[in-house]
C-alpha positions in Angstrom: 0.0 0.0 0.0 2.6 2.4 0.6 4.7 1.6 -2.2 1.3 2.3 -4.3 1.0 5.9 -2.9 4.5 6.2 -3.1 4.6 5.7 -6.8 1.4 7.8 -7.5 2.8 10.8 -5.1 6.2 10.1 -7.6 4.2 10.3 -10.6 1.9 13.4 -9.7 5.6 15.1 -9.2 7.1 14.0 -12.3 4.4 14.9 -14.5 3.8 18.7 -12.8 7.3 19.5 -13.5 6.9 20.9 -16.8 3.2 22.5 -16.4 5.5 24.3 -12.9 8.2 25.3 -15.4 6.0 26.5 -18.1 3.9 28.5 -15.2 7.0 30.1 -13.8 8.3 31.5 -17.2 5.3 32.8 -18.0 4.7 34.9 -14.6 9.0 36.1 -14.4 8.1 37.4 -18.0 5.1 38.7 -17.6 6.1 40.6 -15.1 9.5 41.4 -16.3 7.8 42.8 -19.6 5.0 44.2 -18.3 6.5 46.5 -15.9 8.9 48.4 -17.9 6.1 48.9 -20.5 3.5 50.2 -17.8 4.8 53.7 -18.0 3.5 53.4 -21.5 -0.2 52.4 -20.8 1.0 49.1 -23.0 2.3 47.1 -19.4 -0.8 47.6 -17.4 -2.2 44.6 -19.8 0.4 42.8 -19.5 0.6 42.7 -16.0 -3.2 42.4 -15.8 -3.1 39.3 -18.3 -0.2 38.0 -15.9 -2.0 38.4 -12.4 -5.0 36.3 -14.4 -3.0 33.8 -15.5 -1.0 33.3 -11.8 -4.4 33.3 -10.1 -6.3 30.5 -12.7 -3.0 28.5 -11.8 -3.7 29.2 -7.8 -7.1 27.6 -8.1 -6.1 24.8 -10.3 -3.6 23.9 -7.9 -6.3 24.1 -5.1 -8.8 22.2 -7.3 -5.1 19.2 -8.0 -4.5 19.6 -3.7 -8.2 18.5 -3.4 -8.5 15.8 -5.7 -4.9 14.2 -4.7 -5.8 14.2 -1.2 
């Protein structure tokens, strides 16, 4: 039994990798885009699209936490 949580506990971390990756380029360059570029009006949608995209991620991670257990 333990060697069966074990493996899927292995699994869930293995596979998250990437989507964790993927999540923390996009937010560094969000941010690091849309910040210089907020002087000129052009950032503040940037960094709005950003803060949206970190806080879908938030609740899907909530939604993986609930359904792994």
């Amino acid at each position: 039994m333990k060697k069966r949580k074990a493996r899927a506990a292995w699994t869930m971390m293995v596979t998250s990798l990437p989507r964790g990756i993927a999540w923390f380029v996009i937010a560094i360059v969000g941010v690091c885009v849309g910040l210089p570029l907020a002087p000129f009006i052009i950032g503040l949608p940037i960094l709005a699209a950003t803060l949206k995209a970190c806080e879908r991620l938030m609740s899907e991670r909530a939604q993986a936490g609930c359904d792994v257990g």
